[in-house]
N, C-alpha and C positions, 0 to 999 in steps of 0.2 A: 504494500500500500504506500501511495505519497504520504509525504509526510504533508503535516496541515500547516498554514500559513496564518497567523493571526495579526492582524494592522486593527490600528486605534484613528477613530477619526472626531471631528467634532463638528457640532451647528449649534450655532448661538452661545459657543463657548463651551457647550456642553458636552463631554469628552464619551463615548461608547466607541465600541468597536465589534469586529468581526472574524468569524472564521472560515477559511478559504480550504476544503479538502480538494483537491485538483481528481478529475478523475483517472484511475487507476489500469486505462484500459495500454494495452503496449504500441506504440506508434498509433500515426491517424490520427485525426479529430473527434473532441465530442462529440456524440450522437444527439444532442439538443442543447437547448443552450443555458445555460448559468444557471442552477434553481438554490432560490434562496428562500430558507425557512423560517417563518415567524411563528411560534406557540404563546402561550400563555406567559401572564404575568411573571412567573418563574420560574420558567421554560426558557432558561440560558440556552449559551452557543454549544455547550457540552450534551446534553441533552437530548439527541439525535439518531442513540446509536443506529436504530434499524433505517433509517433515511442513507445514511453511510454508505451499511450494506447492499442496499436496494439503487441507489442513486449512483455511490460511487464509484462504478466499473463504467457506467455511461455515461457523465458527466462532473462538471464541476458543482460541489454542493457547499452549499453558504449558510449559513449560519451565522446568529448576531445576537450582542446585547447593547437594544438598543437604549436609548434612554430611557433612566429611572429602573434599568432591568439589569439583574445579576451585578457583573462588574463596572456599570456602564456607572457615569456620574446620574445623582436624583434629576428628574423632572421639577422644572422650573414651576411657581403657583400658577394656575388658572388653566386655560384650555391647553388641549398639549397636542392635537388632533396633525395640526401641520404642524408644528416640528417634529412628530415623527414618519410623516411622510417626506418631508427633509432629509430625514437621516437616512430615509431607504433610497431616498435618488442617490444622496453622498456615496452609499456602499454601488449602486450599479454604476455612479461616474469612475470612482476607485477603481473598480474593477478593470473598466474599459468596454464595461460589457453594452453593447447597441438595446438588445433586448435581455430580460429575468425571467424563468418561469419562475410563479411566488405561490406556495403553500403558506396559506394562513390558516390558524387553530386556533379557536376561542378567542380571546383576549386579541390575539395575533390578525385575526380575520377582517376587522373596523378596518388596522392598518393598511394592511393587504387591501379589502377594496376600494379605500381611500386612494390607495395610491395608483390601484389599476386605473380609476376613473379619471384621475389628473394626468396622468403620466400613460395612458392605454397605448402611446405607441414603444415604452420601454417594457412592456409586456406582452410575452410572447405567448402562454398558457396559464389561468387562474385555478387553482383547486381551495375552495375553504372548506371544514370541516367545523363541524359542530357552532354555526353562526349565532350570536345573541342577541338574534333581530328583534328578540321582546321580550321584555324581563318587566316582572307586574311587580304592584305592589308590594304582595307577600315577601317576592323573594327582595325587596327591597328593605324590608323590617327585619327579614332578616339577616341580610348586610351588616345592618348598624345593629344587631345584637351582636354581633361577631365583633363588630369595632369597638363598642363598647365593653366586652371580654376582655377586648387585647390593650383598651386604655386603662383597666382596672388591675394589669398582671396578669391575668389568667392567660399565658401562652397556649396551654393545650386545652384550655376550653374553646378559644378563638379555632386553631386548627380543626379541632372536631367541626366544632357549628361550620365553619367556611368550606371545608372537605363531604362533609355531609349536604351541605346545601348544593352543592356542584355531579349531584351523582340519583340515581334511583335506587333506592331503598326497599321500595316496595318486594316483599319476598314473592309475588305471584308473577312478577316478572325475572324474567329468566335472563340473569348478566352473569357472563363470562368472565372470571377471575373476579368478582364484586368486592370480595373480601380484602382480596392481595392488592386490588388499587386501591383502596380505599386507606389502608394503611399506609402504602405507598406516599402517597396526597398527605395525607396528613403530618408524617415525617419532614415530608418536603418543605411543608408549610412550617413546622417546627428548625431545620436546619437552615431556611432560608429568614426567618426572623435571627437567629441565633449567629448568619455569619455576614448580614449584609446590613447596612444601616440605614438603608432606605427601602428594605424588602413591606417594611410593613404599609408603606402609602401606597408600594406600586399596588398590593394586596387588594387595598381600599377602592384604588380606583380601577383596577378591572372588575371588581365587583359588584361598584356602585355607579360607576359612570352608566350611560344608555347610548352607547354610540349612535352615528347615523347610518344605517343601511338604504338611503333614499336613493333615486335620481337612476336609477339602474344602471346599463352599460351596455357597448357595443362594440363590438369588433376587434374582440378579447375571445377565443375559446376559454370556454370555464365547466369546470365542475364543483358540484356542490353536494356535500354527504353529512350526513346524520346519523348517530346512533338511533337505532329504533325508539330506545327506551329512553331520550334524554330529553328529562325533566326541568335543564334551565330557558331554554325553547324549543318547543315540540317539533319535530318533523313535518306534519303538516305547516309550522309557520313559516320554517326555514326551502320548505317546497316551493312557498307563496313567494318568497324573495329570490328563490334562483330564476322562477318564470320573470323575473324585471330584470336577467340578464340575458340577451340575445343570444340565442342556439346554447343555451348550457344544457348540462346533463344534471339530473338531481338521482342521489342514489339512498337508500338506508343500507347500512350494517346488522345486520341481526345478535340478537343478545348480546349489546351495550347500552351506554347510556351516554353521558359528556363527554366523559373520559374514553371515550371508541381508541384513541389514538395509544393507550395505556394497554386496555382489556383488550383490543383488537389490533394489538403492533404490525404483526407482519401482516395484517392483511390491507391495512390502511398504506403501510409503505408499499406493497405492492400494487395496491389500486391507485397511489398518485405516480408511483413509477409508471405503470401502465398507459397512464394518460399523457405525460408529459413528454415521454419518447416514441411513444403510437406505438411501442409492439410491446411483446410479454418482455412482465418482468425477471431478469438475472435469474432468482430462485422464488419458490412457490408460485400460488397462480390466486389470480379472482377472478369468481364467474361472476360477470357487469350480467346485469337484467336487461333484459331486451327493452322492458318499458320502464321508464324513468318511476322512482320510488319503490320498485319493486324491492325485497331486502337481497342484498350481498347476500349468495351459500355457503355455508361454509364449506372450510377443508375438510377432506377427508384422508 
């Protein structure tokens, strides 16, 4: 494997940076072009392994923290919407790259199609994953009970409430590994307050912000996937928002929930490899449904 290339960049003084794995294939060109990942609020540049695996024999795969995220300097007060689609043009100028294929996940996905719609001819393929095109009030009270845990001390009462509010609980639905991500998440959210100094606002505001999903898009191939079972916007809303992007694909993953990208690894990195390079992916496989919503099968 290449070794990985890390550069630090800044906008508005605000210092983040990125990680560059070059792809691994021997002689010849990438077989598509630049794909760079954005996840969740603490969903660092480390944090990728199965995208690597999947991504990194046919291209170059990117990876970032960008501001107020992991290593990156905190987010400045008030709206932060364009400067971090700032920061995503800074990483595709950096690069040299003309066009980005951009996986956005959760928190990541505002980003991502903030910046397809600004910038749609530096985007060459869109894929989001688990979009929170609408988040009510419930899960809004319970936000600020999480924040108010974590103003009071309680570290792992905040984790729990925040990790449990992000996943389906519900024992008649059927999620894959529920247990092990869920612990998973909650660690993360304890190691990530525990090693970073601004973990706990980025926290707050992917939690509590309501991004803009408006104004749809054009002339961007896109795909748009769902856990079946996820409870911070349903499937049917996030179906409702890929139809306001021109020709995309909308898919579900069967037994998941938010966290598809956790419980459902290798199949998610294979369905966005699959998309982004047009043919099968490296190793494993997903069977796409012929009609859009249909759920992902599983492996066998």
């Amino acid at each position: 494997m290449p070794e990985e290339i890390i550069r630090t960049l800044s906008v508005d003084d605000v210092r983040y940076s990125y990680r560059l794995l070059p792809h691994s294939r021997s002689g010849g060109v990438p077989a598509t072009e630049p794909t760079l990942i954005l996840g969740g609020a603490l969903q660092g540049m480390f944090g990728w392994p199965q995208m690597d695996d999947h991504l990194g024999p046919a291209t170059d795969v990117v990876t970032a923290d960008l501001p107020g995220m992991g290593s990156a300097d905190p987010l400045p007060p008030g709206p932060s919407a364009d400067l971090l689609r700032r920061a995503v043009l800074g990483i595709a100028d950096d690069l040299g790259a003309p066009r980005l294929n951009v996986f956005g996940f959760s928190y990541g996905t505002a980003i991502a199609f903030g910046f397809a719609r600004r910038h749609r001819g530096r985007v060459a393929r869109l894929a989001l994953g688990g979009v929170p095109v609408h988040i009510d009030d419930a899960q809004v009270t319970c936000w600020e009970r999480a924040r108010q845990q974590l103003a009071a001390g309680d570290r792992a009462g905040f984790a729990a409430t925040a990790a449990d509010a992000l996943m389906c609980l519900d024992p008649e639905r059927a999620v894959h590994r529920r247990e092990l991500a869920r612990r998973y998440v909650r660690r993360s959210f304890l190691h990530a307050l525990d090693h970073s100094p601004h973990a706990a606002d980025s926290l707050y505001r992917a939690l509590a912000d309501r991004p803009d999903f408006s104004g749809g898009l054009t002339g961007v191939p896109a795909l748009v996937f769902a856990g079946e079972h996820d409870t911070v916007t349903s499937p049917a809303r996030q179906r409702e928002f890929a139809a306001t992007i021109e020709g995309s694909r909308f898919l579900t993953i069967e037994e998941s929930d938010h966290w598809v990208v956790l419980e459902r690894a290798g199949e998610v990195a294979a369905l966005v490899s699959r998309f982004f390079t047009e043919r099968e992916p490296v190793t494993g496989a997903v069977a796409l449904p012929r009609q859009a919503g249909t759920p992902v099968g599983r492996r066998t």
